[in-house]
C-alpha positions as CSV (number, residue, x, y, z in Angstrom):
1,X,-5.0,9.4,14.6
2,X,-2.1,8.1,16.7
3,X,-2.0,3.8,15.6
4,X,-2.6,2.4,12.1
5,X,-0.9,0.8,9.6
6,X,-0.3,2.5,6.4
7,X,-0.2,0.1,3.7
8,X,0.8,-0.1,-0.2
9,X,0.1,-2.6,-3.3
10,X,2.1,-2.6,-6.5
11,X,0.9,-5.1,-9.2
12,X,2.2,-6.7,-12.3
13,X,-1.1,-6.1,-14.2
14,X,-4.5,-5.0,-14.3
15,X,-5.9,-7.5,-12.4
16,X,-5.9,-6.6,-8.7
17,X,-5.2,-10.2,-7.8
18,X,-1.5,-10.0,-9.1
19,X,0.4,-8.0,-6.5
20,X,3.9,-7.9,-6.4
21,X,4.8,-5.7,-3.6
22,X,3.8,-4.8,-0.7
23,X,4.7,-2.1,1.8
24,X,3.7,-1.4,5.3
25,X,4.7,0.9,7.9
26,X,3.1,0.8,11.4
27,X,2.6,4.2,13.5
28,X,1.9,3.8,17.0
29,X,1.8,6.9,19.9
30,X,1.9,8.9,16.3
31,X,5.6,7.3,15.9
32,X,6.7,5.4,12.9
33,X,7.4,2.3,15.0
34,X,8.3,-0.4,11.9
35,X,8.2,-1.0,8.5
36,X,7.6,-4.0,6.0
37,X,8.4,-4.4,2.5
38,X,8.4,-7.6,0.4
39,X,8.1,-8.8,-3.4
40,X,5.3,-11.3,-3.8
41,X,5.0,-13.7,-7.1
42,X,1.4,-12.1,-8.4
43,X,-1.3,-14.2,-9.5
44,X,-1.6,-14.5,-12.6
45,X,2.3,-14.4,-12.9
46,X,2.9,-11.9,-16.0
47,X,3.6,-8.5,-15.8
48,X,2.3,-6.1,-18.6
49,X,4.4,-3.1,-20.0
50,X,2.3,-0.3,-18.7
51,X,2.7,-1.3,-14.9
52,X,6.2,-2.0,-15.1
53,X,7.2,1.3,-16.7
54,X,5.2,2.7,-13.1
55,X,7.1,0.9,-10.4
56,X,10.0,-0.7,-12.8
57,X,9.3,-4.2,-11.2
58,X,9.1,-7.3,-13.9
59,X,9.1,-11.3,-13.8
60,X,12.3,-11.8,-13.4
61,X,12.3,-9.1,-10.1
62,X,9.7,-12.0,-8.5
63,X,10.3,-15.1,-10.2
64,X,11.9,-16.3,-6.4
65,X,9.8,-14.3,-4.2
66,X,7.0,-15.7,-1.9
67,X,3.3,-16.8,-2.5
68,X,1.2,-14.2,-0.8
69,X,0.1,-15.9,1.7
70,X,3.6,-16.7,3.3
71,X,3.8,-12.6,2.6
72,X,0.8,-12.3,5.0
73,X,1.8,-14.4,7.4
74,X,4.6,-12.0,8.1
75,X,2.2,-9.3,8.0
76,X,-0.6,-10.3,9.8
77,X,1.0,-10.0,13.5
78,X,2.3,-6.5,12.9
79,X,-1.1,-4.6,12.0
80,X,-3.1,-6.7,14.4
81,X,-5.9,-4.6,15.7
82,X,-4.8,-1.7,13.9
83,X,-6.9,0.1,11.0
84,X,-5.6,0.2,7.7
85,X,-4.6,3.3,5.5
86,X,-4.1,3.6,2.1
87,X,-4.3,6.3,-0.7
88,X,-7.1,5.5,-2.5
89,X,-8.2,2.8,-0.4
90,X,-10.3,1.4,-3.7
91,X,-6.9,0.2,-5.2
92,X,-5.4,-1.1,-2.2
93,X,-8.2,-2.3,-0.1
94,X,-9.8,-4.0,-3.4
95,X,-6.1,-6.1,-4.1
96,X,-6.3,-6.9,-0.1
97,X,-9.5,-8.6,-0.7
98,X,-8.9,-9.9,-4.0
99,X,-5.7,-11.8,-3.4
100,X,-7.2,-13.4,-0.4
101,X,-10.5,-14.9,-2.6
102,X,-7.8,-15.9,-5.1
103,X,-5.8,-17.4,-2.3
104,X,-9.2,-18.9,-0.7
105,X,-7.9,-17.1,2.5
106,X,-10.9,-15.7,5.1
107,X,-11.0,-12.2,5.0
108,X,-11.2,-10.5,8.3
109,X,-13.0,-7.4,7.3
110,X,-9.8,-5.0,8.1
111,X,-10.8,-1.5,8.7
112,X,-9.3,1.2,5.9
113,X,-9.0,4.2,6.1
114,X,-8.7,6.8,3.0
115,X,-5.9,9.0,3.2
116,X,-7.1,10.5,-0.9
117,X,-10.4,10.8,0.4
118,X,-8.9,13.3,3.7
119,X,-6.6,15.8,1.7
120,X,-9.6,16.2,-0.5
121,X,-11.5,17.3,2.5
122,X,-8.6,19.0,3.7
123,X,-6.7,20.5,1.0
124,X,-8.9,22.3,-1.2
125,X,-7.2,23.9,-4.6
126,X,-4.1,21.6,-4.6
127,X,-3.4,20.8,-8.4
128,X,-4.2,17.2,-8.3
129,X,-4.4,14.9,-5.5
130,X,-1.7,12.3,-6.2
131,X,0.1,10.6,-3.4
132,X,3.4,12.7,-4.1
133,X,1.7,16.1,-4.5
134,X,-0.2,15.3,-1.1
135,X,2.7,14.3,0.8
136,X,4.8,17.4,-0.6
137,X,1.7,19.7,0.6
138,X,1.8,17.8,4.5
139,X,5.5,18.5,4.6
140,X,7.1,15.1,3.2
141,X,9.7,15.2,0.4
142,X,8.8,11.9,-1.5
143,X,12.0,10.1,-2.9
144,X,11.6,6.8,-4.9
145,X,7.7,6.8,-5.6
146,X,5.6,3.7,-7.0
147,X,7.9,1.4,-4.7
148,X,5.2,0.3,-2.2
149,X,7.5,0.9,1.4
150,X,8.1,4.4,-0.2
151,X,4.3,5.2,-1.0
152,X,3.5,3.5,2.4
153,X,5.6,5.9,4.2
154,X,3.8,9.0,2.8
155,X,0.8,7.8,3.2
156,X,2.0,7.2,6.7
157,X,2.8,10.8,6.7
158,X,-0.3,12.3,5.1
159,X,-2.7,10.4,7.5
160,X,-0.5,12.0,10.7
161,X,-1.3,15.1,9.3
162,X,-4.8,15.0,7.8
163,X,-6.8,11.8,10.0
């Protein structure tokens, strides 16, 4: 696959409504072309213990950033006719489309792609199939995981290699 967007949530809680970063990195011709990454004020605004001790992100880190939407609006024009990849698209695909209900945005039924799903195909025997571990067996040294440009990156990577 030589165009797509590879794309990242972090969020403040459980509920998949509440992201509170995003990352995105567009690959076009096969070439990491450009990147995005932004805090966004979740909804609902608290942050629990559990997902701050995985991405180190809390209240105070988003108290000033943007709504999603505005985030959205920044995003929208760079994946535009691009399919969407994520790892473990469930997560990520499932915050996409529950921040926009929360938001009372239209959804426009953005094609995602599963870059989990792939090295499961394609990588039989690996010892578990987290983003880092996949990334390390397609060649790519993660370095600051949980932050969502970082994870986008890699999944950038893995989906070069395995879609």
């Amino acid at each position: 696959m030589q165009d797509f967007a590879a794309i990242d949530f972090e969020t403040a809680n459980y509920m998949r409504t509440s992201v509170c970063s995003v990352g995105v990195v567009i690959v076009r011709d096969g070439e990491f072309v450009d990147s995005f990454y932004s805090l966004i004020q979740p909804e609902p605004n608290y942050y629990n213990y559990w997902c701050c001790r995985v991405h180190g992100l809390c209240r105070e880190d988003t108290d000033d950033a943007p709504l999603f939407p505005d985030v959205w609006a920044q995003i929208e024009p760079l994946i535009a006719g691009l399919p969407l990849v994520a790892h473990n698209k469930a997560f990520d695909e499932g915050c996409l489309r529950a921040v926009f209900r929360c938001y009372q945005m239209d959804y426009p039924d953005y094609e995602f792609l599963d870059t989990l799903c792939a090295a499961r195909r394609a990588l039989p025997g690996l010892a578990n199939y987290q983003l880092d571990t996949v990334a390390a067996a397609c060649g790519f040294v993660m370095e600051n995981h949980h932050h969502a440009l970082a994870d986008a990156e890699a999944c950038a990577w893995i989906a070069r290699e395995l879609l």
